[in-house]
C-alpha positions as CSV (number, residue, x, y, z in Angstrom):
1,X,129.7,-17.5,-1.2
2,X,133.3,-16.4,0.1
3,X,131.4,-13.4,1.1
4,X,128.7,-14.9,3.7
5,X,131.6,-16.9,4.8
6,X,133.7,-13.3,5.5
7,X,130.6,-11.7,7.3
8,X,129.9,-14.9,9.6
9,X,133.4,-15.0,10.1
10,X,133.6,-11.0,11.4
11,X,130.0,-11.7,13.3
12,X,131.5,-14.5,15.6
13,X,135.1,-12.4,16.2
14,X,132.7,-9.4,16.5
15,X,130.9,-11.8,19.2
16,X,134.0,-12.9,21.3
17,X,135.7,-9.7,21.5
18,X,132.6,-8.3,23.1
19,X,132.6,-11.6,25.1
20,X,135.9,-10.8,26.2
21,X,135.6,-7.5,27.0
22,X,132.6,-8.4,29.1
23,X,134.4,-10.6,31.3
24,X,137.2,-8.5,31.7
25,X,135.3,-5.5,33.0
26,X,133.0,-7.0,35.3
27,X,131.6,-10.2,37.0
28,X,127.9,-10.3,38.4
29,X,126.9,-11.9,41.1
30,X,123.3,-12.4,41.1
31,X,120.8,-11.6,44.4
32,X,118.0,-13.6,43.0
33,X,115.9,-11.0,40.7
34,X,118.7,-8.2,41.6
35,X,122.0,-8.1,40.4
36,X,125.2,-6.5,42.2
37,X,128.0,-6.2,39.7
38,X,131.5,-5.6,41.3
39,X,134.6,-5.0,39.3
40,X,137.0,-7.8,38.7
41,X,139.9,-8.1,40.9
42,X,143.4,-7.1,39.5
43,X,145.2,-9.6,39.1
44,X,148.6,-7.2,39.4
45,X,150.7,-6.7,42.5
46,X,153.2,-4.4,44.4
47,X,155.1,-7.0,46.4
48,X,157.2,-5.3,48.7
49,X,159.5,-6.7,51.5
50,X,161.1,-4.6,54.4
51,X,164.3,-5.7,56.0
52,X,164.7,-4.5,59.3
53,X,167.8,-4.1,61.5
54,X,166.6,-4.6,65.4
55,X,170.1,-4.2,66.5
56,X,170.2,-1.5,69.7
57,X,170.9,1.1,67.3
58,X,167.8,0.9,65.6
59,X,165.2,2.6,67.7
60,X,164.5,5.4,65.6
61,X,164.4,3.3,62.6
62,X,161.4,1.5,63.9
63,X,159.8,4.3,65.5
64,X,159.9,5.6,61.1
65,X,158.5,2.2,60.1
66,X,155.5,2.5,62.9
67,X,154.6,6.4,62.1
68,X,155.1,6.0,58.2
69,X,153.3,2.9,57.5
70,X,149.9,4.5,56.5
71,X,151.9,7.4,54.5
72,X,153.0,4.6,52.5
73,X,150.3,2.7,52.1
74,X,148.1,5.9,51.2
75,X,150.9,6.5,48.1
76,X,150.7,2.8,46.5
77,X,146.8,3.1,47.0
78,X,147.3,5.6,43.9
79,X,149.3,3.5,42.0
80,X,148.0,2.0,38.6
81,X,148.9,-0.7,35.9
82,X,146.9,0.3,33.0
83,X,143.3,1.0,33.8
84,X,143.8,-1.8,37.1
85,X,144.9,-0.5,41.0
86,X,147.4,-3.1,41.7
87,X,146.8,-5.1,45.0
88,X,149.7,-4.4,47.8
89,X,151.2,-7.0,49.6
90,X,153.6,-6.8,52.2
91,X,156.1,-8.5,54.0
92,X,158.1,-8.3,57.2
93,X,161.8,-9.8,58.8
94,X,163.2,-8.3,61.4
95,X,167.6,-9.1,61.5
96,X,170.6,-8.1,63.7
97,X,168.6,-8.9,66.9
98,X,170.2,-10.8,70.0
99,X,167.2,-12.6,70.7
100,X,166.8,-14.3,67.6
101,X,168.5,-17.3,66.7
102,X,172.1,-17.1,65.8
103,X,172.3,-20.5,63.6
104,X,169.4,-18.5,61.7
105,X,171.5,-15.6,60.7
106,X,169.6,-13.4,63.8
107,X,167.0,-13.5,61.0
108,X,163.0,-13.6,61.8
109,X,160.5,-13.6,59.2
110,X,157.9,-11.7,61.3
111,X,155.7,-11.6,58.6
112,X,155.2,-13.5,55.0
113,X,153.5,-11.3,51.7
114,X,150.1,-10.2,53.5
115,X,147.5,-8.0,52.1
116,X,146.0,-8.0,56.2
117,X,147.5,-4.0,56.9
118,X,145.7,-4.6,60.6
119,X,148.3,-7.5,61.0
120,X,151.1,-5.5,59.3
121,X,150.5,-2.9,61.7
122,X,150.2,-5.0,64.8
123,X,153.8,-6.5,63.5
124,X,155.9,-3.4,63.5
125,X,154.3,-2.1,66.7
126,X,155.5,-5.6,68.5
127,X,159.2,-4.9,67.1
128,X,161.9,-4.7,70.2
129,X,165.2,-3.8,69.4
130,X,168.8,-5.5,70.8
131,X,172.1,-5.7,70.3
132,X,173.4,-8.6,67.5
133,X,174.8,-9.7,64.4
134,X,173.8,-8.0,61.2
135,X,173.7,-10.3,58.4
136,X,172.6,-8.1,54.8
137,X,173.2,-11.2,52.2
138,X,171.5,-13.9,54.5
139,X,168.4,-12.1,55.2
140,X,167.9,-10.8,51.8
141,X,168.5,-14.4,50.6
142,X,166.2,-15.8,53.4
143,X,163.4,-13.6,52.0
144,X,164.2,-14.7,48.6
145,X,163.8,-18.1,49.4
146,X,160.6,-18.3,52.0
147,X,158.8,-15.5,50.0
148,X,156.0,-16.4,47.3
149,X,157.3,-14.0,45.3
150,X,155.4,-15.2,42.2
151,X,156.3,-15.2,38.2
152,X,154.0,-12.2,36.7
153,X,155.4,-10.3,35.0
154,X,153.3,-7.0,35.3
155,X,154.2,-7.4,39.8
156,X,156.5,-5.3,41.4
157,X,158.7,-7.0,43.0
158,X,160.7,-4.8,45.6
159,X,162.9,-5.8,48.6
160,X,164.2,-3.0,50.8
161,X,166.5,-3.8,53.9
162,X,167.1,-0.7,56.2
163,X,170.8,-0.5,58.8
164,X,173.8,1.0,59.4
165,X,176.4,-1.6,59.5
166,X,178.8,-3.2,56.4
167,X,176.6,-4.6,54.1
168,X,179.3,-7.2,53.9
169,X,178.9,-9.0,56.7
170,X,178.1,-12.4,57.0
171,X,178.8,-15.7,55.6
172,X,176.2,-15.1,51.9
173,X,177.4,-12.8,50.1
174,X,175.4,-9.9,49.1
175,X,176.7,-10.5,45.8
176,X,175.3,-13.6,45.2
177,X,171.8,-12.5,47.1
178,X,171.6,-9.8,44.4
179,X,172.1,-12.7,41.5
180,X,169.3,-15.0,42.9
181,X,166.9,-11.5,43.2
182,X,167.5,-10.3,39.5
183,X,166.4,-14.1,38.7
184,X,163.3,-13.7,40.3
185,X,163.1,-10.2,38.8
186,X,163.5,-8.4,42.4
187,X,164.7,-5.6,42.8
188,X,167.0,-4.5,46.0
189,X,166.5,-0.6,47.9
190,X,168.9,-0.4,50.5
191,X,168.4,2.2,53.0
192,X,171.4,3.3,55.5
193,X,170.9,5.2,58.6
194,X,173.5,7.3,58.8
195,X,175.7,9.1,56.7
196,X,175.5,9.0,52.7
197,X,179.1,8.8,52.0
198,X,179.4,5.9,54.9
199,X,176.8,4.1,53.5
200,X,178.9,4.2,50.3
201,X,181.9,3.0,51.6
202,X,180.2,0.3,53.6
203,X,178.7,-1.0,50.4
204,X,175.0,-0.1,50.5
205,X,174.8,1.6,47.2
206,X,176.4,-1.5,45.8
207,X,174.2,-3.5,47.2
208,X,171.8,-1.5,46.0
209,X,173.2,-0.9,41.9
210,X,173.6,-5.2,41.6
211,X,169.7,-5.2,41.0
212,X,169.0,-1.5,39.5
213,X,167.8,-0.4,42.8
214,X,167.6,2.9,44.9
215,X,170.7,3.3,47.4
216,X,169.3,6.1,50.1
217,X,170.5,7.7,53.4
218,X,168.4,8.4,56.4
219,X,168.3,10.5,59.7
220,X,166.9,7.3,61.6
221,X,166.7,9.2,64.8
222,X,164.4,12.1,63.0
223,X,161.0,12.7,64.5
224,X,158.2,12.0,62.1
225,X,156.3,15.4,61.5
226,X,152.9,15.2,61.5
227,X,151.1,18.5,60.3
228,X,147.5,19.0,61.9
229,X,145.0,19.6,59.0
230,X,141.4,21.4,59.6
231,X,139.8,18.7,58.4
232,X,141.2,15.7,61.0
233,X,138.5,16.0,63.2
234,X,135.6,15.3,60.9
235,X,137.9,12.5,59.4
236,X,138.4,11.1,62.7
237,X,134.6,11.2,63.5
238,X,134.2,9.4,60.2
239,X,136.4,6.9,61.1
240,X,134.3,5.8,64.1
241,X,131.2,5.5,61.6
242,X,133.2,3.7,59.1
243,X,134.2,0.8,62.1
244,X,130.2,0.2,62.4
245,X,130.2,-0.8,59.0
246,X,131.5,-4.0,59.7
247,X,129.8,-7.1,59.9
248,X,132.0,-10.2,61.7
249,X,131.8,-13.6,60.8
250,X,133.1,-16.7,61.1
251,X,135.5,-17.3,64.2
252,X,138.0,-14.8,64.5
253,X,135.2,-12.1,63.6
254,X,135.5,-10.8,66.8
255,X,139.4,-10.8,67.6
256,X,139.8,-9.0,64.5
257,X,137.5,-6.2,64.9
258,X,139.7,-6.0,68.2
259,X,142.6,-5.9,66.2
260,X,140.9,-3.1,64.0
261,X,140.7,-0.6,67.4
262,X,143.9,-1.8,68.9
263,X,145.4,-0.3,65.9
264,X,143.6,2.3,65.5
265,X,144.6,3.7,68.9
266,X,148.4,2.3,67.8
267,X,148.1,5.0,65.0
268,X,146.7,7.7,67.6
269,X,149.1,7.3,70.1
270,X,152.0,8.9,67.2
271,X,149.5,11.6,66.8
272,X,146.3,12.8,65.4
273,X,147.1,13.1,61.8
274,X,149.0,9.7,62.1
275,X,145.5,8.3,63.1
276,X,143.9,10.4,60.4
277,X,145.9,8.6,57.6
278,X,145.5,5.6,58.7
279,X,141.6,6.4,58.2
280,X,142.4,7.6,55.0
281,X,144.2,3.7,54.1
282,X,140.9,2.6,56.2
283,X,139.2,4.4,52.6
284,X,141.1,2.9,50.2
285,X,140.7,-0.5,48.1
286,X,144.0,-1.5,49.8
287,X,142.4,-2.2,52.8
288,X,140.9,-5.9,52.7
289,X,139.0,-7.6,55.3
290,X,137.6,-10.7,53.3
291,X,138.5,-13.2,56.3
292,X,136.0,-11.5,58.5
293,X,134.3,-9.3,57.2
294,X,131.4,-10.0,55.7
295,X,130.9,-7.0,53.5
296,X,133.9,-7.8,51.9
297,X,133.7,-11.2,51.7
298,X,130.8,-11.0,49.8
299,X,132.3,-8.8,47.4
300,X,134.9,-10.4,46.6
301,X,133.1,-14.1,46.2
302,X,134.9,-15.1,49.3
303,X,131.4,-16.8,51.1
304,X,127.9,-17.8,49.6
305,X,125.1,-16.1,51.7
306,X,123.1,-19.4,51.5
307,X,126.0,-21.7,53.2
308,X,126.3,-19.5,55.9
309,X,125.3,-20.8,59.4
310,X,123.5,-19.4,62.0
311,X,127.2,-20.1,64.8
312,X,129.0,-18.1,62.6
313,X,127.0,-14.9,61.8
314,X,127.0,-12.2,64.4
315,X,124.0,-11.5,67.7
316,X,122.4,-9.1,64.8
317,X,121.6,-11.9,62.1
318,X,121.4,-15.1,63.6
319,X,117.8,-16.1,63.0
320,X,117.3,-14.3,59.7
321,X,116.5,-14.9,56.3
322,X,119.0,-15.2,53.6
323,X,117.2,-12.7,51.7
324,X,117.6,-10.5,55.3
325,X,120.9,-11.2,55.7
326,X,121.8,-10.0,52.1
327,X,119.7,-6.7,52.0
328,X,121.8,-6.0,55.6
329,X,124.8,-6.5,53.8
330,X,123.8,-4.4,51.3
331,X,122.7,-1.8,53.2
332,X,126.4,-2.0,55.0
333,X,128.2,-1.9,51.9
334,X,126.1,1.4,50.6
335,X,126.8,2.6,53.7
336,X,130.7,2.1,53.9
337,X,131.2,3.6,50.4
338,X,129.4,6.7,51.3
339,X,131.6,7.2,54.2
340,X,134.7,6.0,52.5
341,X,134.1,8.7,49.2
342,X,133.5,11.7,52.3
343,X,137.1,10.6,54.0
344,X,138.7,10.6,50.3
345,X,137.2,14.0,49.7
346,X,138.1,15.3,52.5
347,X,141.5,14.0,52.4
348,X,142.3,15.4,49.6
349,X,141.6,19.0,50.9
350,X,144.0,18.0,54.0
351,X,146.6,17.2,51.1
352,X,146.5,20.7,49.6
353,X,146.5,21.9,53.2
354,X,149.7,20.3,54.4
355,X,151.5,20.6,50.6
356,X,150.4,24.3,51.5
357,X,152.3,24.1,55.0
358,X,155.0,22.1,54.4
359,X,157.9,23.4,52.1
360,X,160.6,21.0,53.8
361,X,162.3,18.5,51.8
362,X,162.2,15.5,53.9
363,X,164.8,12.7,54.5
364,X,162.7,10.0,56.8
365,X,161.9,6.6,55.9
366,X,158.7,7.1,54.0
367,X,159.7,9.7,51.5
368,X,162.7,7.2,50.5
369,X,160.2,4.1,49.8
370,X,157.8,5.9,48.3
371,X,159.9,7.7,45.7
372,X,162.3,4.6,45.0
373,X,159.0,2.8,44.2
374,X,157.5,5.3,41.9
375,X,161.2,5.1,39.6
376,X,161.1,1.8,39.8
377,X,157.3,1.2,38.8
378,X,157.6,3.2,35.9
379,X,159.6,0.5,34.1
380,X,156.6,-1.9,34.3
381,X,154.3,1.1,33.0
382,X,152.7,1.9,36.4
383,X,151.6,5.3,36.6
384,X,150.1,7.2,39.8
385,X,146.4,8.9,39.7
């Protein structure tokens, strides 16, 4: 007797962990007597929040920011938290500028966490710079407080604030900024542009050591080298055939494929290569167009095919089917992966290219986020493909 009870027993554990494991690797959709299975979103994230001083000085620093974005995003599209790619959000204040308010700090949240990197983009390139007040404590406490920031655990959590005044100026003290971030387990970068051993003295580092953050010094007025690869062309022309992929819904369909270009010729007007990696983000899971898109949408369960009315599909699909409309999204999607695999391939020859070319040891913007965040993420076991 106690041993049928032991073997039912192991059958129904034997049942729910393959249960479990089922659920955990995969959710199905169906498409009637198809079925499109599509992995199950991670549920991790690399929160990150940049701090930027507008103040007249600043020029170069936001120049960095505009040329550097998709080098960044390219690096955290790597990233991994067990067998899961995190998702990346992003935030944006801009401080220290004239035309902001003063009984606000000079602070502006230009930006709350947003996975949208068209929006992020079009953000930095609308950044101005003026002369003002610069504020450290009070805008990292203002992003502490309007921030979702979240309680998981397994997120990243990482604030950076860039400028080249005394971090202790202002009526919050950094201090007490840095007490109320380690409580939401956030962890400060601070970035001066200037000097190393001035940044020192004006307190950056210890702005930087209160949370167990990176303190880093930059040349903000250094160009952004962009090395030209053999393979930009083709990943350019790719780019163009990845854009027809998209199928607009809904109604900001068509401003947002608008936005799409704009910043795609944003990215081209740095350079070439600075348009070929923003493809290369354009390739990557990082890059999430759910709200208009409706390849994505689908995807990711934002829309149901059936509830979908003829005003908001595009010219191409009013009138058709539901069974249409879905093998045309198909189709799409097949499509879009192709072309996104041939841009990673070929991206990753342009990597061993440029490593190949470039022996310099950097000091710009991007090579100071990217490696404070790799330190950092190896605390909460993220590793990098």
């Amino acid at each position: 007797m106690k041993t049928s009870i032991k073997k039912i027993l192991f059958c129904c554990t034997l049942i729910a962990f393959i249960s479990c494991n089922a659920k955990n690797k995969k959710q199905v959709v169906a498409y009637n007597d198809a079925k499109t299975v599509h992995p199950e979103p991670s549920k991790q994230f690399i929160k990150v929040a940049l701090l930027l001083d507008t103040s007249n000085s600043m020029d170069g620093l936001i120049d960095q920011a505009k040329a550097q974005l998709w080098d960044i995003v390219n690096e955290l599209s790597y990233a991994k938290c067990g067998v899961k790619k995190p998702n990346l959000q992003i935030a944006l204040y801009e401080y220290g500028n004239d035309r902001l308010h003063s009984n606000e700090g000079y602070i502006r949240q230009v930006l709350a966490f947003s996975d949208d990197l068209d929006e992020i983009s079009k953000e930095l390139f609308s950044l101005t710079t003026n002369g003002g007040e610069e504020y450290c404590g009070q805008v990292i406490q203002t992003s502490l407080n309007q921030l979702n920031w979240g309680k998981n655990p397994d997120d990243l959590k990482l604030i950076f604030i860039a400028g080249n005044e005394p971090f202790t100026q202002g009526k919050i003290n950094y201090k007490d900024a840095s007490t109320n971030a380690k409580e939401k387990d956030v962890t400060i970068n601070t970035i001066f542009c200037g000097d190393y051993n001035q940044g020192v003295s004006s307190y950056w580092k210890d702005g930087a050591q209160l949370t167990n953050g990176d303190y880093m010094a930059i040349n903000q007025n250094r160009k952004t080298v962009h090395i030209v690869s053999p393979y930009d062309d083709e990943i350019l022309i790719l780019n163009q055939k990845l854009n027809k992929t998209y199928v607009i819904y809904g109604s900001i369909g068509r401003q947002k494929l608008a936005l799409q270009a704009e910043q795609d010729s944003n990215a081209g007007s740095y350079s070439k290569a600075n348009a070929v990696k923003r493809t290369v983000s354009k390739s990557s899971h990082l890059y999430k167009n759910q709200t208009w898109d409706l390849v994505d949408a689908e995807a990711q369960n934002e829309v149901v095919i059936e509830d979908l009315k003829d005003d908001v599909l595009p010219d191409e699909l009013k009138g058709k089917t539901k069974e249409e409309i879905k093998t045309y999204i198909d189709s799409k999607r097949k499509e879009r992966e192709a072309i996104q695999k041939q841009i990673q391939e070929l991206n990753a020859k342009r990597i061993d290219y440029i490593s190949k070319q470039n022996k310099e040891t950097t000091h710009g913007l991007e090579n100071a986020m990217v490696k404070a965040i790799k330190e950092q993420a190896k605390k909460k076991k993220y590793t990098w493909n």
